[in-house]
N, C-alpha and C positions, 0 to 999 in steps of 0.2 A: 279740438282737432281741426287744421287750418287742414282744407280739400286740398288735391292736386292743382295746379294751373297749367292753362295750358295757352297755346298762343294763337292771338287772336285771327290769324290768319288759318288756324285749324277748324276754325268753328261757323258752321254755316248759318244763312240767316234764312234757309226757310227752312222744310220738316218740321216734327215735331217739338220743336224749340219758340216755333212761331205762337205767336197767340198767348202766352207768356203775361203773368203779372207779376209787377216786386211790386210790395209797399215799401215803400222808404220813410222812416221814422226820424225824423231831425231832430235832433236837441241842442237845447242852448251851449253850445261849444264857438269860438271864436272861428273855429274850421266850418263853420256851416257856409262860407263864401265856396269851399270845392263842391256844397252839394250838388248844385245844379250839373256839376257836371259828372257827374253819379248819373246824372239824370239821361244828360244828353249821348252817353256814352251807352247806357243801356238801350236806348230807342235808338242809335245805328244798330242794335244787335236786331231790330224786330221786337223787344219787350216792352209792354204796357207797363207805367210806371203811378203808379200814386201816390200821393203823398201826404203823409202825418206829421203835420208841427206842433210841436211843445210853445206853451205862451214865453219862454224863454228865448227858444230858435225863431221868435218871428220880431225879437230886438236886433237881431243879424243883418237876417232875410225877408225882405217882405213873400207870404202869400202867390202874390203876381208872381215876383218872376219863376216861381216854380208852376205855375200855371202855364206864366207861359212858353218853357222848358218841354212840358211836358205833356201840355195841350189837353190837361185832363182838367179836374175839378179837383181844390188843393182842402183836404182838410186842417184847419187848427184847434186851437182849445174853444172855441166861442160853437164852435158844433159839440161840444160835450158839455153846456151849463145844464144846470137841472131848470126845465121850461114851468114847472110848478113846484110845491114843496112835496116831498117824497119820492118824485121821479129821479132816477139815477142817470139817464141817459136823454140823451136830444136823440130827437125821429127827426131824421132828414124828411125831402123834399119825396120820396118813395116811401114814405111810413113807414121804415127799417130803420135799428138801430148800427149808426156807423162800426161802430166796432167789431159788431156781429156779420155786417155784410161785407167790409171790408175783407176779413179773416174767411170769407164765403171764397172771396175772389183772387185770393193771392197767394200763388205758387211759394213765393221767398216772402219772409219778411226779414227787411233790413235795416238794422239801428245802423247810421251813418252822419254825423259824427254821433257818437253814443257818450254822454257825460257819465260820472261820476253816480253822479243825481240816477239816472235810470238805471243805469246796473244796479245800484242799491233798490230800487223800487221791481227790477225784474226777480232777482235775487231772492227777494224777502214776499213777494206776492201783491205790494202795495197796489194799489186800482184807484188809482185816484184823480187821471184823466184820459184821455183819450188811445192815447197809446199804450198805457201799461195796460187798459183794460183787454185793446188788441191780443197784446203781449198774450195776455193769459187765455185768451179766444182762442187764437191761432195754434194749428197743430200742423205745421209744415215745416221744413227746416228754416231754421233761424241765423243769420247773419252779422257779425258785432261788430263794427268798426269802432274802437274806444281812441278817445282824445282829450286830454287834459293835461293839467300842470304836472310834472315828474314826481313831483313829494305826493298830489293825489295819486298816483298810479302806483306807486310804491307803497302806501298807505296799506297796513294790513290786513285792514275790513274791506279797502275797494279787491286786496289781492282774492279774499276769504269770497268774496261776492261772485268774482272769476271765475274761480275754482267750481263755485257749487253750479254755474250756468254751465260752465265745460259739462259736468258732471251729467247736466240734463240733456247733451246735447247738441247746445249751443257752438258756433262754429265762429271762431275771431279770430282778426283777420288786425294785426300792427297789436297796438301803437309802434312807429317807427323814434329811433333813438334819433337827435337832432336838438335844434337852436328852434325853442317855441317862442311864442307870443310874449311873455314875459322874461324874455331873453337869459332863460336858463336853461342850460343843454341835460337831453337829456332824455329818458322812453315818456313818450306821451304824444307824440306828434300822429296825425292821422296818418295811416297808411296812403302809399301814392292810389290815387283813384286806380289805376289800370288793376292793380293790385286787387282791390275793391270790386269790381266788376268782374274779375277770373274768378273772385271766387263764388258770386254770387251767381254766375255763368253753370261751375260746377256742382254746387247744391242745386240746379235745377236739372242736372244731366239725370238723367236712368241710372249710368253708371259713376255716377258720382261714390269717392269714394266714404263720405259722413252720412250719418244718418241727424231726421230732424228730431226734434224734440218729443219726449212722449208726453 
């Protein structure tokens, strides 16, 4: 169920909207160039933004510039190797496991662009690095912006993947129809950012009308 939106001139930037965290989950999608401005669009609202890349999303984007977007500390996959055999997670720099603290700290989490690839790994439960483990950490409402090639997004296990996240939930938000990357027209294009941000605006309202995930 995609929230209400509402315009951006209705929504103020102090009370309790202030102080506010989204985690933003990037994934290897060729749309990861609009993330940053996910980014910079949430911090005019007042919202603390952090940020989760996929060792795919950081062939895109570098690290940096979402750091310096966002003026926080950027997580990627090289904070989730296993530090010896049998450990399953990296202890940050506060002897806390990111996953765990991140999903401590964040109001929204938001897959933006969201591949193919993670919806089938949210979907089915897989945990096999930083963000899916979030994923299944986190119990607050959830966010999907999907982006991919039109034959993936029509594909009927990526369709079956959708269904079951709706099912939990989950709140998504396009793909819009259009001329992609591989210049075939067609649903798969990332939703416009503004788009993107109303809704992640209204899963953090009180009166929001979706609930998050259980």
């Amino acid at each position: 169920m995609r929230p209400r939106t509402q315009t951006a001139s209705s929504m103020p930037l102090t009370g309790p909207m202030m102080n506010k965290t989204v985690v933003l989950g990037v994934t290897g999608s060729v749309a990861c160039y609009k993330a940053p401005e996910i980014v910079r669009r949430l911090k005019d609202r007042g919202v603390r933004v952090k940020v989760v890349m996929t060792r795919a999303a950081e062939c895109f984007v570098t690290p940096l510039t979402f750091q310096a977007v966002s003026a926080q500390p950027v997580y990627g996959y090289r904070d989730f190797l296993p530090r010896e055999e049998g450990t399953l997670a990296s202890i940050d720099e506060n002897g806390r496991m990111p996953h765990i603290s991140l999903a401590r700290q964040a109001d929204v989490l938001l897959m933006a662009p969201a591949t193919a690839n993670i919806l089938g790994k949210m979907a089915t439960g897989i945990a096999d690095d930083l963000l899916s483990c979030l994923w299944l950490t986190f119990r607050g409402p959830v966010v999907v912006a999907p982006a991919m090639n039109t034959r993936m997004w029509a594909h009927p296990i990526v369709q079956e993947n959708v269904r079951r996240l709706r099912e939990k939930g989950v709140w998504f938000v396009g793909p819009e129809e259009g001329l992609l990357a591989c210049e075939e027209r067609g649903a798969g294009r990332l939703a416009d950012v503004q788009d993107i941000v109303e809704s992640v605006w209204t899963a953090m309202r009180p009166d929001g009308d979706g609930q998050g995930r259980s």
